[in-house]
C-alpha positions as CSV (number, residue, x, y, z in Angstrom):
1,X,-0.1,-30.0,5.0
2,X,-4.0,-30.5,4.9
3,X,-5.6,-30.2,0.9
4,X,-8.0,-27.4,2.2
5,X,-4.8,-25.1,2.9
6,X,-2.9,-26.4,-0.4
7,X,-5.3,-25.3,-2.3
8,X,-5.5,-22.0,-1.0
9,X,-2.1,-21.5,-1.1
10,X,-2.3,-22.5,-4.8
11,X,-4.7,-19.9,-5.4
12,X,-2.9,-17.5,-3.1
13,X,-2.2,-14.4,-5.4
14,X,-1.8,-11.1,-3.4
15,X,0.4,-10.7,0.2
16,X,-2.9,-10.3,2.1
17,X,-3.8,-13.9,0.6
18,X,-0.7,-15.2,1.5
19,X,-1.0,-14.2,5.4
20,X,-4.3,-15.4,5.5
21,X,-2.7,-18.8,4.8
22,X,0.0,-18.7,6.9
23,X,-2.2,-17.9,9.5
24,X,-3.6,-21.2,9.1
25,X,-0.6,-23.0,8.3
26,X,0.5,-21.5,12.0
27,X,-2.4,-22.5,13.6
28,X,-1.6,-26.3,12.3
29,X,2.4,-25.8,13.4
30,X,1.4,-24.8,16.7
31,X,-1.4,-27.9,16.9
32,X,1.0,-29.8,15.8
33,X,3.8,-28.7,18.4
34,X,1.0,-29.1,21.0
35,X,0.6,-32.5,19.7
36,X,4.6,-33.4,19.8
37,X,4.6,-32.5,23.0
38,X,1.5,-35.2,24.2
39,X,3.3,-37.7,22.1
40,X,6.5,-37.3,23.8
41,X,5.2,-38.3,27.2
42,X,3.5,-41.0,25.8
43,X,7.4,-41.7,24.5
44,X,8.3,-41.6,27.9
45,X,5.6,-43.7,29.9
46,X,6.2,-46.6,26.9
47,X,9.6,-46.7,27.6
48,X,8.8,-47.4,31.1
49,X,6.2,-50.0,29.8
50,X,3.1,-47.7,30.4
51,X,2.2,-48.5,26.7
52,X,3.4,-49.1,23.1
53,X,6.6,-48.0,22.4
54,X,7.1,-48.3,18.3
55,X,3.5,-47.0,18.2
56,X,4.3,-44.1,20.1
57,X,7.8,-43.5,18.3
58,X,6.5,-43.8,14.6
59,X,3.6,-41.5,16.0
60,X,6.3,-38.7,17.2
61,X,8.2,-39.6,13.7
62,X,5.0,-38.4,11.5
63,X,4.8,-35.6,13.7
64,X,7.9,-34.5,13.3
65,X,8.0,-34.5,9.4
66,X,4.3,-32.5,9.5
67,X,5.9,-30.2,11.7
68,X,9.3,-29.9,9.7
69,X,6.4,-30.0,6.1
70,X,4.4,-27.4,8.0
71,X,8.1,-25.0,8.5
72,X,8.9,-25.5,4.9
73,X,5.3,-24.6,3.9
74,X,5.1,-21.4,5.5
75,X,8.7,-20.2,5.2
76,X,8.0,-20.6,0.9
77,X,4.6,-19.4,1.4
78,X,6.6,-16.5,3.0
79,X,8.6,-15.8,0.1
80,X,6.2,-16.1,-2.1
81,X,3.7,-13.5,0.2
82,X,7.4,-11.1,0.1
83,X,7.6,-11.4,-4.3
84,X,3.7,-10.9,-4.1
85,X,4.2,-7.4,-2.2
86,X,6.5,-6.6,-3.9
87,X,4.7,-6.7,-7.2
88,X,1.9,-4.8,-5.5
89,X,3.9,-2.1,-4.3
90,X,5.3,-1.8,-8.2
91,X,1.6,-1.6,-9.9
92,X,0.7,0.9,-7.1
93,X,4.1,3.2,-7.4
94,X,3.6,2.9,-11.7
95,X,-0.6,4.0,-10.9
96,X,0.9,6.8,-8.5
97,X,3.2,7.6,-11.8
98,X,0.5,7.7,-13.7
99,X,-1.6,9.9,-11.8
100,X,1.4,12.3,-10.9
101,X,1.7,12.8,-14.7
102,X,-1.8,13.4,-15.2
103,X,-2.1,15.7,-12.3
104,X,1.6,17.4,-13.7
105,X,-0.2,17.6,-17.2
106,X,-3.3,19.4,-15.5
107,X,-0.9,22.2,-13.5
108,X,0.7,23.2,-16.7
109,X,-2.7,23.6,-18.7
110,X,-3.4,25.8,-15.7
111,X,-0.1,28.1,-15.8
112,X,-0.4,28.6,-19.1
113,X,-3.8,29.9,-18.6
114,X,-2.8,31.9,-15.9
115,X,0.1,32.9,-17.9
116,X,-1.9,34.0,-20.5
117,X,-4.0,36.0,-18.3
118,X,-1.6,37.6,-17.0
119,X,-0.2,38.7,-20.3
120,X,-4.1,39.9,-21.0
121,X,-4.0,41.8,-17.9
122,X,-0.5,43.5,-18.4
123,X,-1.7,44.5,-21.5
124,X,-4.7,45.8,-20.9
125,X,-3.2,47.7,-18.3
126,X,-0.4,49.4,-21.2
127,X,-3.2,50.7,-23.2
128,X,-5.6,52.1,-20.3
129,X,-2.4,54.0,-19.1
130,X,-2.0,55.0,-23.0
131,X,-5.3,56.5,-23.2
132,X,-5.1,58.4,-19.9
133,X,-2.1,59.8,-21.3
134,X,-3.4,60.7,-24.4
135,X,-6.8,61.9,-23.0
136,X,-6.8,66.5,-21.8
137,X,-6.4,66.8,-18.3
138,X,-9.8,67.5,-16.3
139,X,-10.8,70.6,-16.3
140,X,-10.5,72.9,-13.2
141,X,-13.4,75.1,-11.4
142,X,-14.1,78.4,-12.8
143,X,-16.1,79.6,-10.3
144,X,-14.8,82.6,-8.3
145,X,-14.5,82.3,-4.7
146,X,-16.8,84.2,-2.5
147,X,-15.9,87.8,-1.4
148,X,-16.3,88.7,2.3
149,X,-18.4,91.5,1.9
């Protein structure tokens, strides 16, 4: 594994931070499998003397352990990216809690106010109809109707 990407990984701390690296660390795996493949040829032609062949073997050998290094980077930088959503889903579920309860502290504040209008209203209401009661009837017309004459 290169320092540049170490480094990042090492300072990795949310999932998005994490991909970011294994994006790289995939884009070396798959150089690198590119790279295998070139050097297996070369294998091939040095063992039909077109070439060195323990050059070209300890060449495929270092290969093969950045490759294999490369794997075992990004499948731990994997679990580590998995722990680190995790932990982000957590603080955003225990914010959405928060913010529930506040909301759920709001709403009540509000029934109770409506609540208590109500109780205003219905009460208002009881003593408007006990004053109608108590109030004389209107008054009818005492004027005569007119004759036919």
């Amino acid at each position: 594994m290169t320092s540049p990407h170490a480094e990042t990984l090492g300072r990795a701390r949310t999932a998005a931070e994490f991909a970011a690296v294994i994006a790289l660390l995939d884009t070396d795996l798959n150089d690198a499998l590119a790279c295998k493949s070139e050097l297996a040829e070369a294998e091939d032609r040095a063992v039909f003397g077109d070439g060195d062949l323990a050059a070209a073997r300890a060449a495929l050998d270092d290969c093969n352990d950045r490759i294999a290094l490369l794997e075992k980077t990004i499948d731990a930088a994997g679990k580590r990216r998995a722990e680190a959503a995790r932990g982000e889903a957590r603080a955003d579920i225990a914010a959405l809690g928060e913010e529930i309860k506040a909301r759920a502290a709001l709403l009540v504040d509000r029934w109770r106010a409506v609540h208590r209008l109500v109780e205003q209203l219905r009460q208002e209401l009881f003593e408007a109809d006990a004053l109608a009661r108590a109030s004389p009837p209107p008054m009818a017309c005492s004027t005569p109707p007119a004759s036919a004459s």
